[in-house]
C-alpha positions as CSV (number, residue, x, y, z in Angstrom):
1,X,104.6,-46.4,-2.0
2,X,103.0,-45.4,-5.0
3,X,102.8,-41.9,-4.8
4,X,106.7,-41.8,-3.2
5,X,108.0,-43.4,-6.6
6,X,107.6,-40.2,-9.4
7,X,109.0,-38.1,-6.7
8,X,112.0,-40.6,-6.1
9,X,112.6,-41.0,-9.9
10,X,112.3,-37.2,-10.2
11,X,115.0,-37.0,-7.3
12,X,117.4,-40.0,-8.9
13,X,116.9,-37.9,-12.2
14,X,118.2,-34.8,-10.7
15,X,121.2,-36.9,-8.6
16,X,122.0,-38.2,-12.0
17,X,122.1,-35.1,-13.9
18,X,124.2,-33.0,-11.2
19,X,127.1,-36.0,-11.7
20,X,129.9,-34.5,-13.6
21,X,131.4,-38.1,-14.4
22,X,130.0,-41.8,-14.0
23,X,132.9,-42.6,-11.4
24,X,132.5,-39.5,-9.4
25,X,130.6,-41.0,-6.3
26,X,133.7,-43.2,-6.2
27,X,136.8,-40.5,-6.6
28,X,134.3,-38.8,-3.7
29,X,135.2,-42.2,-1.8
30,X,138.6,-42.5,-2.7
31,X,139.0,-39.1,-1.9
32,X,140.1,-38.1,-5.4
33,X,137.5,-35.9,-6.4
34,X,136.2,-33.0,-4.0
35,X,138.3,-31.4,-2.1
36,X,142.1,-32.0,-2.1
37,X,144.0,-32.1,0.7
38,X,147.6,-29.8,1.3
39,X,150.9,-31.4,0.8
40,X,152.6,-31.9,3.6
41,X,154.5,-29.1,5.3
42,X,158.5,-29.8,5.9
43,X,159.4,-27.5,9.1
44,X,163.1,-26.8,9.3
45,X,164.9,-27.1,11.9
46,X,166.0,-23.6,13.3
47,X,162.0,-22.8,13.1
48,X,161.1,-26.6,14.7
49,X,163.2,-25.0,17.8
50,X,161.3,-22.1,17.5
51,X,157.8,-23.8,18.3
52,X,159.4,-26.0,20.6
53,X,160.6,-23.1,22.6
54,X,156.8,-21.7,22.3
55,X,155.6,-25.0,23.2
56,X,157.6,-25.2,26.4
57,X,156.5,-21.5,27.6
58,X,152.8,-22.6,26.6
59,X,151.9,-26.3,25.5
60,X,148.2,-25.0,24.5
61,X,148.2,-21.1,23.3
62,X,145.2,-19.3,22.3
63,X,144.0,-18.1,18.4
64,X,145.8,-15.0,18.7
65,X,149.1,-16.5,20.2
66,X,149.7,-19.1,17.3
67,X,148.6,-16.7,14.8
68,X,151.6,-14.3,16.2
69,X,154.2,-17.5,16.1
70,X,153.0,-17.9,12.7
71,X,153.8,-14.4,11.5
72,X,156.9,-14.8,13.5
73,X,158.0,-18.0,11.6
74,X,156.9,-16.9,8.5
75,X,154.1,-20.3,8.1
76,X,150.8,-20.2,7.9
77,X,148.3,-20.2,10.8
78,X,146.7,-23.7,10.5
79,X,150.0,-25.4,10.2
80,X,151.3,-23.7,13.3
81,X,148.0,-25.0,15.0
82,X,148.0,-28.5,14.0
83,X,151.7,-28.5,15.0
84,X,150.9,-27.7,18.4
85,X,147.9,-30.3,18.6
86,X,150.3,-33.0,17.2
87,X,153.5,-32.0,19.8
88,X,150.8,-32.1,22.9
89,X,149.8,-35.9,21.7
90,X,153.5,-36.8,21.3
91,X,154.2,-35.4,24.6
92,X,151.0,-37.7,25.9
93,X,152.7,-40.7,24.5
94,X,155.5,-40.2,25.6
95,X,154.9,-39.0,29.7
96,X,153.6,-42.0,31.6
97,X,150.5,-41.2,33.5
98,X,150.0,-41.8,36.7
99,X,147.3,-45.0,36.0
100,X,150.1,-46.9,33.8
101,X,152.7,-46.1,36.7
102,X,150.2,-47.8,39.1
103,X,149.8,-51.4,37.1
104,X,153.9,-51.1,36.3
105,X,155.0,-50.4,40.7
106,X,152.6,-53.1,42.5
107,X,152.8,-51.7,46.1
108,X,152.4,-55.0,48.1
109,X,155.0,-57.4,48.7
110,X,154.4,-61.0,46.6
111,X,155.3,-62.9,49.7
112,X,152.4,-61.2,51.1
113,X,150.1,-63.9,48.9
114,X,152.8,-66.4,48.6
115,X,150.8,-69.2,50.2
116,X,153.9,-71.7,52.6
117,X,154.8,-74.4,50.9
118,X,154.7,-77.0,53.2
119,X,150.7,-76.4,53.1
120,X,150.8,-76.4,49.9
121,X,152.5,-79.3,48.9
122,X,150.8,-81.3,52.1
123,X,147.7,-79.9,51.3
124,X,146.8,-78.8,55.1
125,X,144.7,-75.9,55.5
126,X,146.6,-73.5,57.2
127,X,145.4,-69.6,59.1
128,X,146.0,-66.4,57.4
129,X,146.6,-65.1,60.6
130,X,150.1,-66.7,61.1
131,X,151.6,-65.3,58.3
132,X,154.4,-62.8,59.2
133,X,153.4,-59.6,59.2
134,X,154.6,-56.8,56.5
135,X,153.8,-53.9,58.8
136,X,156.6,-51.9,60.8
């Protein structure tokens, strides 16, 4: 431990010194310092139902394909891209997949394991086996 601690007081030096400000570790956290982030783009409408048109001939098109929508809208390639990315969750949302369909359309009958209720309120035993039958 000894011989670690001139080199970690060299390094805290050096950490100290490169620090343009005393708060800038925390405008790093707060994301205030660093790199700022783009305002957010407002798409009009006749070039919203220009992607969307795109979108339903191809939901996930390649590099060169939203670079050529972006020239032909006039926006920049990245926005074009995340566009698409956020569209294809919205249209996740929004379809119901086939698992959520399954818990919501229970495909047997409740009377099926709708116990009679003269042996349940008697509290006989009674045989599965004279339940009427579901099957046609």
């Amino acid at each position: 431990m000894c011989k670690l601690k001139p080199l970690l007081f060299k390094w805290l030096e050096e950490a100290d010194s490169t620090t343009s400000s005393p708060n800038s570790t925390f405008e790093k956290i707060n994301g205030q310092g660093g790199r700022k982030r783009k305002k957010r783009t407002s798409i009009e409408v006749n070039v919203k139902s220009r992607l969307e048109y795109h979108f339903q001939k191809n939901q996930k098109p390649n590099a060169p394909e939203i670079t050529q929508v972006a020239v032909e809208l006039g926006l920049e390639k990245e926005v074009v891209r995340v566009w698409f990315c956020n569209r294809r969750q919205k249209e996740k949302r929004m379809t119901p997949q086939y698992e959520g369909q399954m818990l919501l359309q229970n495909p047997y009958p409740p009377e099926l394991f709708a116990y009679p209720q003269t042996a349940v309120a008697s509290g006989q035993q009674f045989d599965l086996r004279s339940l009427p039958s579901t099957s046609t």
